[in-house]
PDBQT receptor file of N, H, CA, C and O in Angstrom, charges set to zero:
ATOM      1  N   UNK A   1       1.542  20.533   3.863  1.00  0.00    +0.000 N 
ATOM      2  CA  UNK A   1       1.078  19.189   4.114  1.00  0.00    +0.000 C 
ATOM      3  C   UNK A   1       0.472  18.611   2.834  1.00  0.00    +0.000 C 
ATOM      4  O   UNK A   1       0.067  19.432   2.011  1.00  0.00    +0.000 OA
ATOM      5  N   UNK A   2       0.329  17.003   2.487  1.00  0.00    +0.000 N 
ATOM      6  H   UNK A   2       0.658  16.336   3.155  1.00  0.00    +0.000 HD
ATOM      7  CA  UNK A   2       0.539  16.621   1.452  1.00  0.00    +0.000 C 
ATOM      8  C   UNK A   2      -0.800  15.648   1.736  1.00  0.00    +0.000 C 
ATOM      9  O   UNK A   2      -0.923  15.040   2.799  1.00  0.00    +0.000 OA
ATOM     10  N   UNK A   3      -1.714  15.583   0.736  1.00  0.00    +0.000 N 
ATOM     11  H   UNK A   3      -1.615  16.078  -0.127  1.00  0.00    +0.000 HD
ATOM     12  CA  UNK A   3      -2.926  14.468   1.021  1.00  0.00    +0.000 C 
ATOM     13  C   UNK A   3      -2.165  13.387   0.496  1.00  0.00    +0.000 C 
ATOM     14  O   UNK A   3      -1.360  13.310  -0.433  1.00  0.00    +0.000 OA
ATOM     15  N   UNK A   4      -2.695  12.426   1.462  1.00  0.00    +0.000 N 
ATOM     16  H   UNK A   4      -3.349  12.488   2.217  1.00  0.00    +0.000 HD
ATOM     17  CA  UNK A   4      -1.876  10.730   1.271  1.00  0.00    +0.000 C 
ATOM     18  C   UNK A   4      -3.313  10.483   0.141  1.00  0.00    +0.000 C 
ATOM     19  O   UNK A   4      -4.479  10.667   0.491  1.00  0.00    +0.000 OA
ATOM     20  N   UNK A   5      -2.974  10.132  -0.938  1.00  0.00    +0.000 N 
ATOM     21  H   UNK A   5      -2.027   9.982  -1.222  1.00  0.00    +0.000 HD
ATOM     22  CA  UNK A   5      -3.311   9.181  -1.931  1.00  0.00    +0.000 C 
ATOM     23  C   UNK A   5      -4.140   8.161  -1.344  1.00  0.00    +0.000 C 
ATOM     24  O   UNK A   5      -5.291   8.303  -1.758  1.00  0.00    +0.000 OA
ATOM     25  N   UNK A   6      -4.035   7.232  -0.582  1.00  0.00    +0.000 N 
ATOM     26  H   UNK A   6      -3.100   7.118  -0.245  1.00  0.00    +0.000 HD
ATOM     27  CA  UNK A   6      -4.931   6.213  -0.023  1.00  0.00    +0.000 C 
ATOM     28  C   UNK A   6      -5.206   6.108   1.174  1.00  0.00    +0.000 C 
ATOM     29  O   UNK A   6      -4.380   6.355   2.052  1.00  0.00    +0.000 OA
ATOM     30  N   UNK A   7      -6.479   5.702   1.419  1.00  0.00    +0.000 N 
ATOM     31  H   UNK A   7      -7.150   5.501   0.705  1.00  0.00    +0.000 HD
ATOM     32  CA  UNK A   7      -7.421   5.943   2.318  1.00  0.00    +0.000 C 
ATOM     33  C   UNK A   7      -7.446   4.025   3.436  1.00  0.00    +0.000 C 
ATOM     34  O   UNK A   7      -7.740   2.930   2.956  1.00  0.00    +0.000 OA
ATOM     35  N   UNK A   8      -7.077   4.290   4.742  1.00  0.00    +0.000 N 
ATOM     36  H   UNK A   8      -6.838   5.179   5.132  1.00  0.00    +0.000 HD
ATOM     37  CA  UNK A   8      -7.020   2.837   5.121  1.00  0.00    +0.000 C 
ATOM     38  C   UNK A   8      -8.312   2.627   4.736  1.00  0.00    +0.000 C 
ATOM     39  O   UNK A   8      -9.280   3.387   4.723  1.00  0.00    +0.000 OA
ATOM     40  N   UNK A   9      -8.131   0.984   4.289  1.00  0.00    +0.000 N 
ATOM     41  H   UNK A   9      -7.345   0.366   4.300  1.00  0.00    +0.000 HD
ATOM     42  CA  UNK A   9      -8.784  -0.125   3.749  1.00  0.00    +0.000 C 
ATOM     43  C   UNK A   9      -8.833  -0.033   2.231  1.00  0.00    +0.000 C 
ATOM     44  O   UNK A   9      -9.447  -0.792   1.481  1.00  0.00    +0.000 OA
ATOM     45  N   UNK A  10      -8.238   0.806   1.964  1.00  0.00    +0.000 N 
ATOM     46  H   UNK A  10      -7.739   1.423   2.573  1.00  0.00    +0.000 HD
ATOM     47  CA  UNK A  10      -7.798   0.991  -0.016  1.00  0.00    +0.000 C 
ATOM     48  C   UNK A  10      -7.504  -0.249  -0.250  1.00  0.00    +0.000 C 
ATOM     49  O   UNK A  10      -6.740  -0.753   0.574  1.00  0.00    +0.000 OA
ATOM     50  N   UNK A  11      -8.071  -1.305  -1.617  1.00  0.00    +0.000 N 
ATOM     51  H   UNK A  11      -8.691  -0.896  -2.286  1.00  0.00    +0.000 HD
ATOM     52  CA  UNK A  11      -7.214  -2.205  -1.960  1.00  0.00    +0.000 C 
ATOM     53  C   UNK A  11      -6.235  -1.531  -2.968  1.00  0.00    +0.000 C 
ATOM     54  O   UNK A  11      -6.634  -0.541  -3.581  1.00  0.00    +0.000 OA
ATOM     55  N   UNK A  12      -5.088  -1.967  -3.158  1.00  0.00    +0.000 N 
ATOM     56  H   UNK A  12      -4.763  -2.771  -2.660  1.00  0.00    +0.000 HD
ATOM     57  CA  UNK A  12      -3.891  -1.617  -3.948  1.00  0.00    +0.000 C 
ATOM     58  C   UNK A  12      -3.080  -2.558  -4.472  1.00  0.00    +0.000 C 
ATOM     59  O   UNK A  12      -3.012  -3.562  -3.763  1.00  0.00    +0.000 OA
ATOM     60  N   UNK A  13      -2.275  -2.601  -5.723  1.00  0.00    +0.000 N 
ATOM     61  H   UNK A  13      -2.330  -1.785  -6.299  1.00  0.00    +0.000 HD
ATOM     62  CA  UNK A  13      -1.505  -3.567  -6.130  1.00  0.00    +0.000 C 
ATOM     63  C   UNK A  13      -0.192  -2.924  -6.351  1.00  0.00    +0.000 C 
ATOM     64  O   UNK A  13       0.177  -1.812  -6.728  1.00  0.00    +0.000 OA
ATOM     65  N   UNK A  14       0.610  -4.462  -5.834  1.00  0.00    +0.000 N 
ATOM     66  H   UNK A  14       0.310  -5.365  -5.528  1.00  0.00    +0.000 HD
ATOM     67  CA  UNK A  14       2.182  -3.602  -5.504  1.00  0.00    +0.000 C 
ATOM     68  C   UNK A  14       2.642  -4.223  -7.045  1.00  0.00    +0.000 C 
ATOM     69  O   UNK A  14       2.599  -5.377  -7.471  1.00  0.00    +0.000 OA
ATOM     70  N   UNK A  15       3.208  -2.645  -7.838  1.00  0.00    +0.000 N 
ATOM     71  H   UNK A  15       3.243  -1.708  -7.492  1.00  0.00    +0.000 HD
ATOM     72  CA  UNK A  15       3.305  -3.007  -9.251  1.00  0.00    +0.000 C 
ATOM     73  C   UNK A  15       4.414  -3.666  -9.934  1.00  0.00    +0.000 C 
ATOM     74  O   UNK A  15       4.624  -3.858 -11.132  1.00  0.00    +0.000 OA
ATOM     75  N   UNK A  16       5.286  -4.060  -8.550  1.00  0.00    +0.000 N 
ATOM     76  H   UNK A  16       5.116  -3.904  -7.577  1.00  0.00    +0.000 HD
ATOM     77  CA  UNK A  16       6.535  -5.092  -8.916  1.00  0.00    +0.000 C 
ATOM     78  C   UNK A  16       6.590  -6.254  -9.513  1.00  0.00    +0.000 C 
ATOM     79  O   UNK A  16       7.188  -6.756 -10.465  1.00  0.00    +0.000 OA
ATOM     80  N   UNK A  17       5.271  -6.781  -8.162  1.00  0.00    +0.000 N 
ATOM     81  H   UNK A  17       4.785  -6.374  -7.389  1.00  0.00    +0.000 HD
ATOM     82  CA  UNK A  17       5.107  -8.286  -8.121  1.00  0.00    +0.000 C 
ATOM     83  C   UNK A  17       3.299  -8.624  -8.434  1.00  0.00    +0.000 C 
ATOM     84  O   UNK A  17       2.793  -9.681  -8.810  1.00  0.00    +0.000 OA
ATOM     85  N   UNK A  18       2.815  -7.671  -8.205  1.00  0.00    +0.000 N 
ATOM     86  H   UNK A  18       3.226  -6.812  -7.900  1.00  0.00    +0.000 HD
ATOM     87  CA  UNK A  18       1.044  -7.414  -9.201  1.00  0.00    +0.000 C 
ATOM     88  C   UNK A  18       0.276  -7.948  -7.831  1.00  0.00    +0.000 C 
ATOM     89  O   UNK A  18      -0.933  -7.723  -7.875  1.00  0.00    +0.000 OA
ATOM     90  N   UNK A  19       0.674  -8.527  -6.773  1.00  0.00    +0.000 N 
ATOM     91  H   UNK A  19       1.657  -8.710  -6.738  1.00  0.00    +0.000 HD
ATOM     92  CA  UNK A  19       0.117  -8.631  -6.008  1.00  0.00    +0.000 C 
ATOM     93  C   UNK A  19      -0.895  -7.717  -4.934  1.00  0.00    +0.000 C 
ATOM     94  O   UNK A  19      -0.657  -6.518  -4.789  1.00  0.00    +0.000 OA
ATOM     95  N   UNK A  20      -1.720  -8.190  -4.400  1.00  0.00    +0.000 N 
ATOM     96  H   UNK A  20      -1.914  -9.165  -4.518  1.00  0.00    +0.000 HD
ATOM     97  CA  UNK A  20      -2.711  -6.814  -4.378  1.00  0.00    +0.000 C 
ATOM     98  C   UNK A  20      -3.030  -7.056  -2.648  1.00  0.00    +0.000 C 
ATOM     99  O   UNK A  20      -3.348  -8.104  -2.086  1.00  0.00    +0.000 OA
ATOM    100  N   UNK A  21      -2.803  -5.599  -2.023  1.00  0.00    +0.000 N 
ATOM    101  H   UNK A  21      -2.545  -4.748  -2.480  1.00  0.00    +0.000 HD
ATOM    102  CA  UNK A  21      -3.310  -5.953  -0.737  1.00  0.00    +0.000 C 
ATOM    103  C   UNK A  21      -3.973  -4.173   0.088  1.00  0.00    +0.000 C 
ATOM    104  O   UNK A  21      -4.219  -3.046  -0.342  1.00  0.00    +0.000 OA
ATOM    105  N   UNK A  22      -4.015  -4.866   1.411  1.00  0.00    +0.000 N 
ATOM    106  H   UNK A  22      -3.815  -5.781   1.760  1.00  0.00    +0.000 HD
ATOM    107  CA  UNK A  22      -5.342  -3.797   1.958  1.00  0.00    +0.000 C 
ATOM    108  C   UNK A  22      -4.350  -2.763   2.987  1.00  0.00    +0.000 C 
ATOM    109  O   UNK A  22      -3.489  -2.941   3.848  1.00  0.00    +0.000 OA
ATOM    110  N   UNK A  23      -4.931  -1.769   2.434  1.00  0.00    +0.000 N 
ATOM    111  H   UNK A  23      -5.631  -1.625   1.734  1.00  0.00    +0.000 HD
ATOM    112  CA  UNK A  23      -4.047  -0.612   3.434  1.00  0.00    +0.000 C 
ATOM    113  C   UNK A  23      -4.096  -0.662   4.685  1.00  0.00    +0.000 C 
ATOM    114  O   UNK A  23      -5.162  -0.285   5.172  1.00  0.00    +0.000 OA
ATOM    115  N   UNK A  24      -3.150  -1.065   5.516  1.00  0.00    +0.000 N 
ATOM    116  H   UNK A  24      -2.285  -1.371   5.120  1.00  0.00    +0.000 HD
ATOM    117  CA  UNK A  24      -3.795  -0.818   6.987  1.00  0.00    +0.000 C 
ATOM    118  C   UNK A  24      -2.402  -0.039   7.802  1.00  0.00    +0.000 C 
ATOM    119  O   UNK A  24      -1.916  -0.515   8.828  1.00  0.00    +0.000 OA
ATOM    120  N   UNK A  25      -2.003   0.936   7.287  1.00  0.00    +0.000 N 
ATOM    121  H   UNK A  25      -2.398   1.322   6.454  1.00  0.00    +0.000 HD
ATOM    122  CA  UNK A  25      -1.609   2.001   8.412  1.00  0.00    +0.000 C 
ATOM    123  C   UNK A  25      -0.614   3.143   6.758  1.00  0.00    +0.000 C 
ATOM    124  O   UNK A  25      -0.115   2.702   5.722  1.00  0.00    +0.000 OA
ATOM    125  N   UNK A  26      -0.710   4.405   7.196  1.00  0.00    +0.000 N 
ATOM    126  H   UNK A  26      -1.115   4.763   8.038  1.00  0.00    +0.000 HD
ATOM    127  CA  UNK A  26       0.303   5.737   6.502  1.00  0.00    +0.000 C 
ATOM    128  C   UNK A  26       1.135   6.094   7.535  1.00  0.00    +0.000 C 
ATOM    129  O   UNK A  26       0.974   6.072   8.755  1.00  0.00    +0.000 OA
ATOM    130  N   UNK A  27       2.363   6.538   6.602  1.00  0.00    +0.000 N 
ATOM    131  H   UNK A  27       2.494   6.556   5.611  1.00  0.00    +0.000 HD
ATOM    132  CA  UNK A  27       3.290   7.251   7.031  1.00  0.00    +0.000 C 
ATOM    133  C   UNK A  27       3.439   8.848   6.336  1.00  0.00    +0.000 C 
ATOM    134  O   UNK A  27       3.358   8.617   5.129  1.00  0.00    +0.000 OA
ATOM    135  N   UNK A  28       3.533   9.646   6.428  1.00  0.00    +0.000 N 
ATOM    136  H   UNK A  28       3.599   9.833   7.408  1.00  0.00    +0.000 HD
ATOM    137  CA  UNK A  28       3.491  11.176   6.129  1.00  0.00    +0.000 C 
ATOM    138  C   UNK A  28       5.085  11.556   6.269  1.00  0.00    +0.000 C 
ATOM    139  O   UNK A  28       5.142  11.991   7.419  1.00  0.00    +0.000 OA
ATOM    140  N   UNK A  29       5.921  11.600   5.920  1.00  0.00    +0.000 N 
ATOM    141  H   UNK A  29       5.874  11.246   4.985  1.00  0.00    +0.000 HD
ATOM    142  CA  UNK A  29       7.192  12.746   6.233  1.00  0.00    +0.000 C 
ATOM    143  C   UNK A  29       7.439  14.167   5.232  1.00  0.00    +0.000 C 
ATOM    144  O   UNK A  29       7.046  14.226   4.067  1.00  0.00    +0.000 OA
ATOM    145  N   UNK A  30       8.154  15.257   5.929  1.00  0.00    +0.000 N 
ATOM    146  H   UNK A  30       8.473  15.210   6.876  1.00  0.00    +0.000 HD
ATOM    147  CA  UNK A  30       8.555  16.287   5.257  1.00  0.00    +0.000 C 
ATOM    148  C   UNK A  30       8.840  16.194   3.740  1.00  0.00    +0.000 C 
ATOM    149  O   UNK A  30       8.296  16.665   2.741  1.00  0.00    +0.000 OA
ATOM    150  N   UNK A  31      10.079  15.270   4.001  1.00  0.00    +0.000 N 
ATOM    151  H   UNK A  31      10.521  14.887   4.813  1.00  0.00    +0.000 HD
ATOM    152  CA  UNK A  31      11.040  15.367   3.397  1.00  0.00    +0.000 C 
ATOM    153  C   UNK A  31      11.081  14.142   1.869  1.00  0.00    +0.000 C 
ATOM    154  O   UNK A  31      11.848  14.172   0.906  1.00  0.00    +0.000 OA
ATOM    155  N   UNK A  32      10.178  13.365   2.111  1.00  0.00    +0.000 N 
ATOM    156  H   UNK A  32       9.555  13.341   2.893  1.00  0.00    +0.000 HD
ATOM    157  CA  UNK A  32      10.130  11.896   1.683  1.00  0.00    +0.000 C 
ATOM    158  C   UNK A  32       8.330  11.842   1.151  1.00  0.00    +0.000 C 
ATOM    159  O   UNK A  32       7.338  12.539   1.367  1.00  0.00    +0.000 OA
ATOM    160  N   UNK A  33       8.645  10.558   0.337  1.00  0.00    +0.000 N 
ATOM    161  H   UNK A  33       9.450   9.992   0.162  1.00  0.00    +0.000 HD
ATOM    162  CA  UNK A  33       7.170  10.004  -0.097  1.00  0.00    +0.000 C 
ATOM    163  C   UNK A  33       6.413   9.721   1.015  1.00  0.00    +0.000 C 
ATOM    164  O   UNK A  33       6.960   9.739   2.118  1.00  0.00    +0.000 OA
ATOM    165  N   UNK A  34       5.579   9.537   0.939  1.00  0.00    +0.000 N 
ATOM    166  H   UNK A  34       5.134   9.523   0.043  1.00  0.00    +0.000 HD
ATOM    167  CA  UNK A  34       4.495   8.636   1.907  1.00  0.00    +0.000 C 
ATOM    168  C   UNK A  34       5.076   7.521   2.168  1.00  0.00    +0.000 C 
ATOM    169  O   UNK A  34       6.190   7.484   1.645  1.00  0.00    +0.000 OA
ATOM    170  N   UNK A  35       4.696   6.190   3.001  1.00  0.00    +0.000 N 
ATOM    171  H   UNK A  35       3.792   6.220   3.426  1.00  0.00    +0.000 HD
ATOM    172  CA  UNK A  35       4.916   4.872   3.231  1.00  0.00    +0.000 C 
ATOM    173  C   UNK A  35       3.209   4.535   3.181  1.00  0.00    +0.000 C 
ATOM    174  O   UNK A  35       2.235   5.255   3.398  1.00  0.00    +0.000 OA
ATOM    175  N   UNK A  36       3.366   2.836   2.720  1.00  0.00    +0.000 N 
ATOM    176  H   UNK A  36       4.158   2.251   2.543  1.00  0.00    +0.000 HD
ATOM    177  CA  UNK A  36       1.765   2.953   3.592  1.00  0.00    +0.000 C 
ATOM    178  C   UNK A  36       2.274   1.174   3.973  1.00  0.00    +0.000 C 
ATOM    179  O   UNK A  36       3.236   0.675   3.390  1.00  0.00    +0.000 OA
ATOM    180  N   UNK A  37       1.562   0.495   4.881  1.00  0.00    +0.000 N 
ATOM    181  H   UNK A  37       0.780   0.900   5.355  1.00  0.00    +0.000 HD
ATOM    182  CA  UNK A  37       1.781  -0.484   5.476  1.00  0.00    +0.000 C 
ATOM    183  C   UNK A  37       0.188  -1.412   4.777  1.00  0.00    +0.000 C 
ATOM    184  O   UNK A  37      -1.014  -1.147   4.749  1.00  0.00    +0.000 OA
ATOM    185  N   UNK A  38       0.763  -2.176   4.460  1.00  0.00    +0.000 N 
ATOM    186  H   UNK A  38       1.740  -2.391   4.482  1.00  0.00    +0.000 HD
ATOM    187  CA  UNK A  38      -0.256  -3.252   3.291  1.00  0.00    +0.000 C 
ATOM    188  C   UNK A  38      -0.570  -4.568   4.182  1.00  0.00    +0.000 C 
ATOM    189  O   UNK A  38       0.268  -4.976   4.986  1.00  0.00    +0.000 OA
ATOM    190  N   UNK A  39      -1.602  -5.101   4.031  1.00  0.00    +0.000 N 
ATOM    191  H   UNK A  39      -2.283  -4.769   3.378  1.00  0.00    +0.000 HD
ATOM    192  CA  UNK A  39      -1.714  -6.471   4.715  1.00  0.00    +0.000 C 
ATOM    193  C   UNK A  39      -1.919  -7.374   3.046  1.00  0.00    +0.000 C 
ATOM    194  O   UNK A  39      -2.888  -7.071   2.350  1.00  0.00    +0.000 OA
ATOM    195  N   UNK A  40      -1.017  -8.345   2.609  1.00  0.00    +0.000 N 
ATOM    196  H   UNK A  40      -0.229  -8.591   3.175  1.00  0.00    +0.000 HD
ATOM    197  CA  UNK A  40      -1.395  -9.357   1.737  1.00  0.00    +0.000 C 
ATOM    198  C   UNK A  40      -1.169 -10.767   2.083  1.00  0.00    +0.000 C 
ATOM    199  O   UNK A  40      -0.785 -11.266   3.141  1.00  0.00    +0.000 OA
ATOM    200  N   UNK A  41      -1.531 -11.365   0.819  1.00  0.00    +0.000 N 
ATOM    201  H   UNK A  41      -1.843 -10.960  -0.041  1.00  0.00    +0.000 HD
ATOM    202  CA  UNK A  41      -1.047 -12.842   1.326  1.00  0.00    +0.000 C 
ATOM    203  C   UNK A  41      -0.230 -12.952   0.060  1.00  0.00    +0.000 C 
ATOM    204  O   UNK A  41      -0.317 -12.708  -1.144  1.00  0.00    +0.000 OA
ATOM    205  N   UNK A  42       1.022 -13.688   1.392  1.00  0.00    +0.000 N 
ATOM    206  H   UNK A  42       1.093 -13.887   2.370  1.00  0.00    +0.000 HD
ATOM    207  CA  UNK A  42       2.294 -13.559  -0.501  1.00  0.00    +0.000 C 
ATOM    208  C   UNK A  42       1.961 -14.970  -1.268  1.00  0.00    +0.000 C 
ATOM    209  O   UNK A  42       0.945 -15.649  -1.119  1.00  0.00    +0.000 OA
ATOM    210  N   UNK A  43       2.952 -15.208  -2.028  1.00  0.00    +0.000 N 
ATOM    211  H   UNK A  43       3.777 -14.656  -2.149  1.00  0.00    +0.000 HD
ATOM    212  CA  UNK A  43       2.766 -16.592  -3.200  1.00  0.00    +0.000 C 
ATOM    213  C   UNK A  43       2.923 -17.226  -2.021  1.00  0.00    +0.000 C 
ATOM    214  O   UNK A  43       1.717 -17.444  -1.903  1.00  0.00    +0.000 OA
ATOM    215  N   UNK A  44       3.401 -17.731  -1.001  1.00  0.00    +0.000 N 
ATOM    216  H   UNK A  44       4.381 -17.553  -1.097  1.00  0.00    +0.000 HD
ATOM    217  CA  UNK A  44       3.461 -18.800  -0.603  1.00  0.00    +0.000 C 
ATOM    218  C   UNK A  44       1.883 -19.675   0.260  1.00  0.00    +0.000 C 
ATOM    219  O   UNK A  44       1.543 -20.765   0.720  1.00  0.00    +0.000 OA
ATOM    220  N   UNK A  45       1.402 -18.395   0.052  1.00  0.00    +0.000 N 
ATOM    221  H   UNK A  45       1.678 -17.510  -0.322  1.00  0.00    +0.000 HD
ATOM    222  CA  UNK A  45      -0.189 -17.925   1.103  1.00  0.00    +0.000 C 
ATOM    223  C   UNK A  45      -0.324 -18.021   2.671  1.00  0.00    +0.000 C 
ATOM    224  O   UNK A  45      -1.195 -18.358   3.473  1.00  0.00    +0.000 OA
ATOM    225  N   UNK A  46       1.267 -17.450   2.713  1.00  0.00    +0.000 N 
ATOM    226  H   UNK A  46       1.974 -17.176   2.061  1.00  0.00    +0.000 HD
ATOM    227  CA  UNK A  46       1.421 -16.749   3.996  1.00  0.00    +0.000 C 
ATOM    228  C   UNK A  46       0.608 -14.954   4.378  1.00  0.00    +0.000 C 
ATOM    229  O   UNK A  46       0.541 -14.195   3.412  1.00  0.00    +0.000 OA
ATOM    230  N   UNK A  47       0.283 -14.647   5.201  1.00  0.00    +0.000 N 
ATOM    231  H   UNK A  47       0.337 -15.264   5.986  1.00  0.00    +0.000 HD
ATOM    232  CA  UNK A  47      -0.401 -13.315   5.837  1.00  0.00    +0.000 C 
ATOM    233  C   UNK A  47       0.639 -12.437   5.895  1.00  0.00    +0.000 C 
ATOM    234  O   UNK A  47       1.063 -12.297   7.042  1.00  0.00    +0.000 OA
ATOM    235  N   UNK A  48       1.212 -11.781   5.041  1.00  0.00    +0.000 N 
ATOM    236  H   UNK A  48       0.867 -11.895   4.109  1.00  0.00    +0.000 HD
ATOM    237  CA  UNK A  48       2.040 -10.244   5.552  1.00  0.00    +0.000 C 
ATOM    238  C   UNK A  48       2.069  -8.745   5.602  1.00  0.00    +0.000 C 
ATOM    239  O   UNK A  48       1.433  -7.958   4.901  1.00  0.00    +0.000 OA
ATOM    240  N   UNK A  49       2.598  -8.594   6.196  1.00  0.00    +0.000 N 
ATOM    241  H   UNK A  49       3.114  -9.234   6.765  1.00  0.00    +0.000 HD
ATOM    242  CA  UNK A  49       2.291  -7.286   6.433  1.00  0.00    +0.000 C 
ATOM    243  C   UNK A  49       3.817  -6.088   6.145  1.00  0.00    +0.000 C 
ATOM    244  O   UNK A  49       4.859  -6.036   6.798  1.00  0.00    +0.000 OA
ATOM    245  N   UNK A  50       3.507  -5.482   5.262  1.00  0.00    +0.000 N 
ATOM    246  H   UNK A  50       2.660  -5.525   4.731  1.00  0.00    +0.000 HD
ATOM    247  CA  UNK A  50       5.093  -4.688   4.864  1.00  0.00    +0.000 C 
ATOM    248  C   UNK A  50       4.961  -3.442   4.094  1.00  0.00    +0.000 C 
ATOM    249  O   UNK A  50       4.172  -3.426   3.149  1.00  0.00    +0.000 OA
ATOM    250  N   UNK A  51       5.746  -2.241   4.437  1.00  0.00    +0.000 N 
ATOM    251  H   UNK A  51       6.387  -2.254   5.205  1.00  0.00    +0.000 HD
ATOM    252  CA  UNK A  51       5.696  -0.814   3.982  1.00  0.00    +0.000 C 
ATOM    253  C   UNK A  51       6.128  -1.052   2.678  1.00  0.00    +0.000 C 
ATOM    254  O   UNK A  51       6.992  -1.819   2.252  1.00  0.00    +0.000 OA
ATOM    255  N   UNK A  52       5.322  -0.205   2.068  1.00  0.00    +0.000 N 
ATOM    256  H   UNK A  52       4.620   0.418   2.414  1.00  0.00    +0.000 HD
ATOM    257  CA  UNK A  52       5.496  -0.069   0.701  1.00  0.00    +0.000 C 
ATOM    258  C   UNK A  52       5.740   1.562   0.543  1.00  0.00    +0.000 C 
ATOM    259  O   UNK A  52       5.144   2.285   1.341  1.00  0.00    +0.000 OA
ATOM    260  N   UNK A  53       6.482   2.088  -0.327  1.00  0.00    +0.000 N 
ATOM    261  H   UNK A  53       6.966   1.500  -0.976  1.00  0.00    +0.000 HD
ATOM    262  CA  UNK A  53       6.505   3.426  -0.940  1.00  0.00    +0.000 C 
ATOM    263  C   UNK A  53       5.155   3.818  -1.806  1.00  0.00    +0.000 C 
ATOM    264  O   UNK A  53       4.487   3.099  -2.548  1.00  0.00    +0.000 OA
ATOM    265  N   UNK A  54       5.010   4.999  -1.508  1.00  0.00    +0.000 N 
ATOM    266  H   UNK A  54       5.553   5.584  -0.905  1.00  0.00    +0.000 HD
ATOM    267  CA  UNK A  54       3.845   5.329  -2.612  1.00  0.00    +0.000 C 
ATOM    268  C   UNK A  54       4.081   5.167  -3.796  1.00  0.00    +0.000 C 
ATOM    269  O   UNK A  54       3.105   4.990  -4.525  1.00  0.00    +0.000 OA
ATOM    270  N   UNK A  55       5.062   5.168  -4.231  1.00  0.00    +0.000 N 
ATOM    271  H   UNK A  55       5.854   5.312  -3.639  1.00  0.00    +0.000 HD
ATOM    272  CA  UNK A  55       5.314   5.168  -6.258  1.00  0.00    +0.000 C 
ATOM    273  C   UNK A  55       5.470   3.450  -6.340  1.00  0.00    +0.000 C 
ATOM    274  O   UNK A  55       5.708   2.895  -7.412  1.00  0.00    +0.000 OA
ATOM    275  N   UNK A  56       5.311   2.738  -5.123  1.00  0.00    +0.000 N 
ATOM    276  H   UNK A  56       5.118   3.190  -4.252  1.00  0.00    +0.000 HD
ATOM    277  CA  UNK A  56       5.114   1.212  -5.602  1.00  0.00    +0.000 C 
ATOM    278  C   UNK A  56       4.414   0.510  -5.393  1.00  0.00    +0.000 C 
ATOM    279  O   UNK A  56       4.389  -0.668  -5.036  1.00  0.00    +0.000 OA
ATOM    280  N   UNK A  57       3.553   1.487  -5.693  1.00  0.00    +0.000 N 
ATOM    281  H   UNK A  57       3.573   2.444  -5.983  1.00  0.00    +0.000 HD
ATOM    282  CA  UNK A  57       2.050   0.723  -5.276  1.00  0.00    +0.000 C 
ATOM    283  C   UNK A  57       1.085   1.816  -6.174  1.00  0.00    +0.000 C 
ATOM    284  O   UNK A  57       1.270   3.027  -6.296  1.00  0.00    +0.000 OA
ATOM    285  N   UNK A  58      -0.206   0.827  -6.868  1.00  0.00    +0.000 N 
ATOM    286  H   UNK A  58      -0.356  -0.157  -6.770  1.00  0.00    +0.000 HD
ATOM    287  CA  UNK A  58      -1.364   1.684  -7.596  1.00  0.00    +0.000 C 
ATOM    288  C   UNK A  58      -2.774   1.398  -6.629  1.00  0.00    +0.000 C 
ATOM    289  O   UNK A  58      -3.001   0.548  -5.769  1.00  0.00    +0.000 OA
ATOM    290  N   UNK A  59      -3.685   2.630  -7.247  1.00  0.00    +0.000 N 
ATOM    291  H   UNK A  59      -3.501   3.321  -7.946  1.00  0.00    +0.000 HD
ATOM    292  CA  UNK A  59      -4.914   1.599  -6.906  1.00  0.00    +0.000 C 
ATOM    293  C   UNK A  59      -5.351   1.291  -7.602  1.00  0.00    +0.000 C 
ATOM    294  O   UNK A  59      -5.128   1.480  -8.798  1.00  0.00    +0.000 OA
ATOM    295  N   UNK A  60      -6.576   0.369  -6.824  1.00  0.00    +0.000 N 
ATOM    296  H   UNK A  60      -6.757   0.216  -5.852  1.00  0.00    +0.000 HD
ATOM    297  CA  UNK A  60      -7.196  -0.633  -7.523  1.00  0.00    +0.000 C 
ATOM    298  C   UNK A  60      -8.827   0.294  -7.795  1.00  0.00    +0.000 C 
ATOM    299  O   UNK A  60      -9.203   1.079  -6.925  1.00  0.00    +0.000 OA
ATOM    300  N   UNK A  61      -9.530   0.106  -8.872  1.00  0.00    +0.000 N 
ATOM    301  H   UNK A  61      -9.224  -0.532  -9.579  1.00  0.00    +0.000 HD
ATOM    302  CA  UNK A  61     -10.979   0.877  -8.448  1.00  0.00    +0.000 C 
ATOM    303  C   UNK A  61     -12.160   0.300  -7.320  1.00  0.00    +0.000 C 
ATOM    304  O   UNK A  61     -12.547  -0.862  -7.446  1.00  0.00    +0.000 OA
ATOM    305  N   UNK A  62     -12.508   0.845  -6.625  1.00  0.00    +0.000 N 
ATOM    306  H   UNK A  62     -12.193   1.789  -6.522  1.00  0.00    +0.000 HD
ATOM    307  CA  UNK A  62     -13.672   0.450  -5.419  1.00  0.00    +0.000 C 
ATOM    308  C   UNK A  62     -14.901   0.083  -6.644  1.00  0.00    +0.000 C 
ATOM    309  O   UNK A  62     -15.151   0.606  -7.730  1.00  0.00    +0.000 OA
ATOM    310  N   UNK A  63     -15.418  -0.889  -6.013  1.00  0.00    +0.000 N 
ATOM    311  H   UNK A  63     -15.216  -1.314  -5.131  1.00  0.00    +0.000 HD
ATOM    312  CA  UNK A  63     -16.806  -0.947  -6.707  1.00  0.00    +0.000 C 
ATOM    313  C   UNK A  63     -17.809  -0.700  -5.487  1.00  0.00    +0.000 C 
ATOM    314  O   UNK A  63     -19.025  -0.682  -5.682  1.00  0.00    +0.000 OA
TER     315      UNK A  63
């Protein structure tokens, strides 16, 4: 078993598009990376919500 990297309510930035949002659910498989499910608001400053892979996404530091 594999420790997931982020902890729900992690902020994180997805390093495609630099946009930065809040962890709210993991996925764990055997075989595969992690998933984690992000809440942001995209450019348009719509509310979404969408799985990201672990290698596409960093964190951010907690203060």
């Amino acid at each position: 078993m594999r420790n997931l990297r982020f902890k729900l309510g992690d902020k994180v930035v997805i390093k495609l598009s630099g946009a930065i949002g809040e962890v709210i659910g993991r996925a764990e498989y055997e075989h595969s990376e992690s998933n984690y499910l992000l809440r942001l608001v995209n450019k348009q400053g719509n509310l979404e919500r969408e799985w990201f892979n672990d290698s596409d996404i960093e964190g951010i530091a907690q203060e």
